[in-house]
C-alpha positions as CSV (number, residue, x, y, z in Angstrom):
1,X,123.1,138.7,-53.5
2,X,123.7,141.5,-51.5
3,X,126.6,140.9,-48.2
4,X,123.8,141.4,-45.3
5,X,127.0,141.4,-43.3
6,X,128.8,144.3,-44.4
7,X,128.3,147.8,-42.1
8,X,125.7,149.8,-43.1
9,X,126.6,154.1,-43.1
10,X,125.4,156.9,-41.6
11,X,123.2,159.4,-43.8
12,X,121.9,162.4,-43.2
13,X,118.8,161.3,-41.6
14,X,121.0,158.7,-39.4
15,X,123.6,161.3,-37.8
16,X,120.6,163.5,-36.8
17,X,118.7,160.9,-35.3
18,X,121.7,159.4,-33.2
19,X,122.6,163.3,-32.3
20,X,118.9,164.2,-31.4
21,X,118.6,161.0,-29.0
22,X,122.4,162.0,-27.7
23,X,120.5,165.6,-27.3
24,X,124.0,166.5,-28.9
25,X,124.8,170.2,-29.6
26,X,128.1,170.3,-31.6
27,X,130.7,172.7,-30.3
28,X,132.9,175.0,-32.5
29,X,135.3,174.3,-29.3
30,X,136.2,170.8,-30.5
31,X,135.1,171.5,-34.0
32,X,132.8,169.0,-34.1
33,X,131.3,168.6,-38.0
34,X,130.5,165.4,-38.6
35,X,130.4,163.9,-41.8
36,X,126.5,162.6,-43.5
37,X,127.1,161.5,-46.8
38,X,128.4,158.1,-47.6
39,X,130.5,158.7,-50.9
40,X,132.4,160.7,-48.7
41,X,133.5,158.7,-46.3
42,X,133.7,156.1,-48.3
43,X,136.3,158.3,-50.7
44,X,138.2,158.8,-47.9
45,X,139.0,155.3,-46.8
46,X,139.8,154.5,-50.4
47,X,142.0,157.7,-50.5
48,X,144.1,156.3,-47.2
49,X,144.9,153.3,-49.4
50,X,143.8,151.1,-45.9
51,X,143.4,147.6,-46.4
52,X,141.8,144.8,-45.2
53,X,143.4,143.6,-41.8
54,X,145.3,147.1,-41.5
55,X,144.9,148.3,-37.7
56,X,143.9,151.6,-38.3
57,X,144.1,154.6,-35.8
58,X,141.2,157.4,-35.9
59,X,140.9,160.4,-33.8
60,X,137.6,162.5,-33.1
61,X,135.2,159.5,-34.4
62,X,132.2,162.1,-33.3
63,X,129.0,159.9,-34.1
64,X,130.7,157.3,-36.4
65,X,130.7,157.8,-39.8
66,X,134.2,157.1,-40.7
67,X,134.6,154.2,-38.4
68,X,131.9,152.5,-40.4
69,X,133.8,153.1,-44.0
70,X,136.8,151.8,-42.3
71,X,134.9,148.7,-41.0
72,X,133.3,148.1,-44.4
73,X,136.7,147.5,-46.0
74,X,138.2,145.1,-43.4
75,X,140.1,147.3,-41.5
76,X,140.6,147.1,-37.8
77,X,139.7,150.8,-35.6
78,X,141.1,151.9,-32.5
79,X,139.2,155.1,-32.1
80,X,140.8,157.7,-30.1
81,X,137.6,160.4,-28.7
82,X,137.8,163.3,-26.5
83,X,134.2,163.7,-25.9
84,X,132.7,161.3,-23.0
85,X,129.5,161.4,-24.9
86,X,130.3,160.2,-28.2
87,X,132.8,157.9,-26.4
88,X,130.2,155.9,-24.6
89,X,127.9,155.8,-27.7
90,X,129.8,154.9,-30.1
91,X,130.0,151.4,-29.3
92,X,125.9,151.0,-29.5
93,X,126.4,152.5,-32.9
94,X,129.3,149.9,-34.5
95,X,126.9,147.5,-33.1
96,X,123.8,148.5,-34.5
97,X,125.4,149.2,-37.7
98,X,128.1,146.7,-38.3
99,X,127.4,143.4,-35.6
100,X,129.7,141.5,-38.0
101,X,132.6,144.2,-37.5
102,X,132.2,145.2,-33.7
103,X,135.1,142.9,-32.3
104,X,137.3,144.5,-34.8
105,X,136.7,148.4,-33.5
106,X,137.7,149.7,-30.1
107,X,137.7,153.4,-28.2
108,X,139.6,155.5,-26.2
109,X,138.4,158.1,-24.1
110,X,141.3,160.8,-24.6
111,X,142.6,163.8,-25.6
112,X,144.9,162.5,-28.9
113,X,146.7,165.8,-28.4
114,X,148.2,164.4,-24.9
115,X,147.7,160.6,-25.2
116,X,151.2,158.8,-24.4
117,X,150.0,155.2,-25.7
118,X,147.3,153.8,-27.5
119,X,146.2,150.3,-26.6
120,X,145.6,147.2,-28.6
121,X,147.9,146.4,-31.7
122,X,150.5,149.1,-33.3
123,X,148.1,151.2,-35.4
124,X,149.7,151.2,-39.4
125,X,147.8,153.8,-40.0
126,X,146.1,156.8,-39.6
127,X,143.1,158.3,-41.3
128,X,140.9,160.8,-39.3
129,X,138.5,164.2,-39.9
130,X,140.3,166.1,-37.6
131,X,139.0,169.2,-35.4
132,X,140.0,172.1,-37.2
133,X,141.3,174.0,-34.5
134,X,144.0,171.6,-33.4
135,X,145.0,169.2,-36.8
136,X,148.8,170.1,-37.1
137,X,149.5,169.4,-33.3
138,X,147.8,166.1,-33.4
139,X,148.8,164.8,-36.4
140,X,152.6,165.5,-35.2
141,X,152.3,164.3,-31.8
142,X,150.8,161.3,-33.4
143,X,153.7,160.9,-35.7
144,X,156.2,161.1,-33.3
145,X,154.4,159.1,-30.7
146,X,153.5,156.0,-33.0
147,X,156.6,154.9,-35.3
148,X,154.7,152.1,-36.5
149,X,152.3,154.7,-38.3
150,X,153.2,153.8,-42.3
151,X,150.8,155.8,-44.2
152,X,147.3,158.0,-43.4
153,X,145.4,160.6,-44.3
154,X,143.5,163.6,-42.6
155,X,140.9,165.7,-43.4
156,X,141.5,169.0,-42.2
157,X,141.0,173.0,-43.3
158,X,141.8,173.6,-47.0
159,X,144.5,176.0,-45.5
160,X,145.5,174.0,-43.1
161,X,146.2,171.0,-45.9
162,X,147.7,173.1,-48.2
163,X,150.2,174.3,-45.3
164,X,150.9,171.0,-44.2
165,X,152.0,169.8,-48.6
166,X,153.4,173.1,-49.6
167,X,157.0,172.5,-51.1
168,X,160.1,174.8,-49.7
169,X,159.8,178.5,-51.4
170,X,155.8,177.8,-51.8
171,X,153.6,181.3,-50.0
172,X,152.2,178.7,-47.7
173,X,154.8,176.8,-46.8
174,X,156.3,177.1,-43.3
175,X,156.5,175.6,-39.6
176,X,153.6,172.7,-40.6
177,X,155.2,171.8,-43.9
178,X,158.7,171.6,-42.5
179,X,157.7,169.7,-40.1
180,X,155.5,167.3,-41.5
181,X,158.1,166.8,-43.8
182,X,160.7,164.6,-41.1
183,X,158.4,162.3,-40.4
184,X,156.6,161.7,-44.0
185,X,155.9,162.7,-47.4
186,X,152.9,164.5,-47.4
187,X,150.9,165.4,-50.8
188,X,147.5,166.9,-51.1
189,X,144.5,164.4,-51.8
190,X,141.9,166.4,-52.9
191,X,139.0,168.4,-51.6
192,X,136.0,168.5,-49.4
193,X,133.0,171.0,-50.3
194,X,130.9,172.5,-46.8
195,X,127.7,170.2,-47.6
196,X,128.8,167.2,-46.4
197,X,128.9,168.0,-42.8
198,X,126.4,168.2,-40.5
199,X,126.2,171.4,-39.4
200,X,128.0,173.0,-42.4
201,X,131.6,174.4,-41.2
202,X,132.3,178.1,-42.4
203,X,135.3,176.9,-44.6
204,X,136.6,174.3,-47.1
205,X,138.6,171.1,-46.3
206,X,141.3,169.3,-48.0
207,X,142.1,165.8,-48.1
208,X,145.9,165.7,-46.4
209,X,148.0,161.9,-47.5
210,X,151.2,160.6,-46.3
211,X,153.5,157.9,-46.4
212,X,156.1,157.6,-44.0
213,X,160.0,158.0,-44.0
214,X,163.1,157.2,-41.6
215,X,163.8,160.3,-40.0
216,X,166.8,162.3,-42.4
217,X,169.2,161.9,-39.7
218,X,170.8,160.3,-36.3
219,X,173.3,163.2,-35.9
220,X,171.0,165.5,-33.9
221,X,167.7,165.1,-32.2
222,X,164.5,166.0,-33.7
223,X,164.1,168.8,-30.8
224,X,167.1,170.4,-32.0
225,X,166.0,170.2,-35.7
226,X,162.3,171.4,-34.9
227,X,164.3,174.6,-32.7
228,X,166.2,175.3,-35.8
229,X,162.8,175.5,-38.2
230,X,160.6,177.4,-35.4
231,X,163.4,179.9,-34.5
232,X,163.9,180.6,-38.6
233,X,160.1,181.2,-39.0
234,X,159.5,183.3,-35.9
235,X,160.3,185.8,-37.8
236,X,159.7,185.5,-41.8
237,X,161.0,188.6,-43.4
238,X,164.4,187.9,-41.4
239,X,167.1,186.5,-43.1
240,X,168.8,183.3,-41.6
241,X,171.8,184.9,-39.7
242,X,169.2,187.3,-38.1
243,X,166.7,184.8,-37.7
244,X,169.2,181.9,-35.6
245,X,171.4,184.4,-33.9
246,X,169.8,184.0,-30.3
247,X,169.8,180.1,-31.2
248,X,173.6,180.5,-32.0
249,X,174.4,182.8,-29.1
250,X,175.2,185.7,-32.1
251,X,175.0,186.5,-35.7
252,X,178.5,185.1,-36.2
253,X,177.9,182.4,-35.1
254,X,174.5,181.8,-37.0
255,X,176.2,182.8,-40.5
256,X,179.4,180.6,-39.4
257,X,176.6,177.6,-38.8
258,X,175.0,178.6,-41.8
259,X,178.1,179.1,-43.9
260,X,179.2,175.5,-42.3
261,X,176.0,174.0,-43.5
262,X,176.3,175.3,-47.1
263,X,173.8,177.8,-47.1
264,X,173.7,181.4,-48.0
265,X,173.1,183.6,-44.2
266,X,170.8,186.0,-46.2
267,X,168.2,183.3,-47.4
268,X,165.3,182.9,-45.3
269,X,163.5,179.8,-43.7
270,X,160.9,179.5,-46.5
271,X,163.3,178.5,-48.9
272,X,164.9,175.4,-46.8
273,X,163.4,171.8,-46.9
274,X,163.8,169.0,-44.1
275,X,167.6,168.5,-45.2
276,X,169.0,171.9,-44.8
277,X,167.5,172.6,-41.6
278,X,168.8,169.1,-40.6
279,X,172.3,170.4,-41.8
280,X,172.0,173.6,-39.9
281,X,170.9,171.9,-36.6
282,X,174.2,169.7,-37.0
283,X,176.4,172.6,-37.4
284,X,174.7,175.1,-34.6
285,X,175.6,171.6,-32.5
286,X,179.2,171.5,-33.7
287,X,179.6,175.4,-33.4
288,X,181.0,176.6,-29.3
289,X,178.6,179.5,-29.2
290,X,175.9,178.1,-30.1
291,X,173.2,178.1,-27.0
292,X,171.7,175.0,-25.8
């Protein structure tokens, strides 16, 4: 017999209804797509590798449709939304759809990309369709702001997800995949085709999963580290003596870092990973030229 119990999901027919009572006109501001079909979602959840009793953390909710897949496998939702409108509904939706599951699903009417705390119990993980426009800020503001974050994973652009798991020396690799890569591993989960959203976005999306790791080091700040990677892709074609010398306070002192830090002064940023920039970043610190 079937679980009456369990939530049911939001089809096509479902996320226009809820958005025609709303009298909702999705924006391309917040890039608001929001997700109809069910095998979707659901292959999203199973791709987070959530669990039941996980406390999960999801940002842009929209109308609901991956809350309810969460739900359904006995995870726990704070839902972080920016939108006052979705944020007042959404409630009425868990409990039309899943009564059984409501006490385990709370919102938050915020901006993830500037929220300092999310209430209830430390979220474990994070799995989210995030707004196209502003995916790599939130997902490492979130990482820095929530160490208790062990796993997730985001839907985002195709380009966007291939940025964020390109390996050093990759054409896409750069600032997002560098830094990504101090708080997590990060590996590419797949693909999302245009027909699934509601209305239809004018590009692919790629499924974006990560497991956490202790940051590589305690001998300089991230802010220093994340200086060192921004300054070294600033400008691409630049070698890395070029590229850090107002960082260093010269060229010399850039290639003496760099030289310091075992690396050649002529390679460029694209060919580090997380541990060499970390080694650069410690020996800018230990070099007197160096600007702070």
């Amino acid at each position: 017999m079937a679980d009456t119990s369990a939530p049911r999901l939001l089809g096509p027919a479902e996320v226009r209804e809820l958005a025609a009572r709303l009298d909702l006109r999705p924006t391309k501001q917040r890039g608001q797509n929001f997700v109809i079909d069910a095998n979707t979602v659901r292959r999203i959840v199973r791709e987070s590798g959530v669990g039941e009793g996980e406390v999960v953390l999801e940002v842009g909710p929209g109308l609901g449709s991956l809350t309810l897949a969460l739900l359904e496998v006995g995870a726990e939702v704070t839902a972080v939304e920016v939108d006052p409108l979705l944020a007042g509904e959404l409630p009425t939706t868990i409990q039309a759809y899943a009564p059984a599951q409501a006490e385990r699903f709370r919102v938050v009417l915020a901006d993830a990309l500037s929220v300092t705390d999310v209430p209830g119990p430390p979220p474990q993980a994070l799995v989210a369709n995030l707004p196209y426009n502003v995916s790599v800020p939130v997902l490492l503001h979130l990482m820095a702001l929530l160490p208790s974050l062990k796993h997730g994973l985001v839907m985002v652009q195709a380009e966007v997800a291939d940025r964020l798991a390109a390996p050093p020396g990759s054409k896409t690799y750069g600032v997002p995949s560098a830094k990504a890569a101090w708080y997590a591993d990060v590996r590419r989960a797949g693909s999302i085709g245009r027909n699934v959203f509601w209305p239809a976005p004018n590009v692919d999306s790629g499924l974006v999963a990560w497991t956490h790791r202790e940051p590589p080091t305690d001998q300089v700040s991230r802010e220093t580290v994340f200086a060192v990677i921004d300054a070294a892709f600033a400008h691409r074609r630049k070698a890395l003596r070029g590229a850090l010398r107002d960082l260093a306070g010269s060229a010399d002192a850039a290639e003496a870092a760099l030289r310091a830090a075992g690396i050649d002064p002529l390679t460029r940023g694209e060919a580090l990973g997380i541990d060499q920039f970390v080694a650069i970043a410690v020996a800018l610190q230990q070099t007197p030229e160096a600007a702070r």
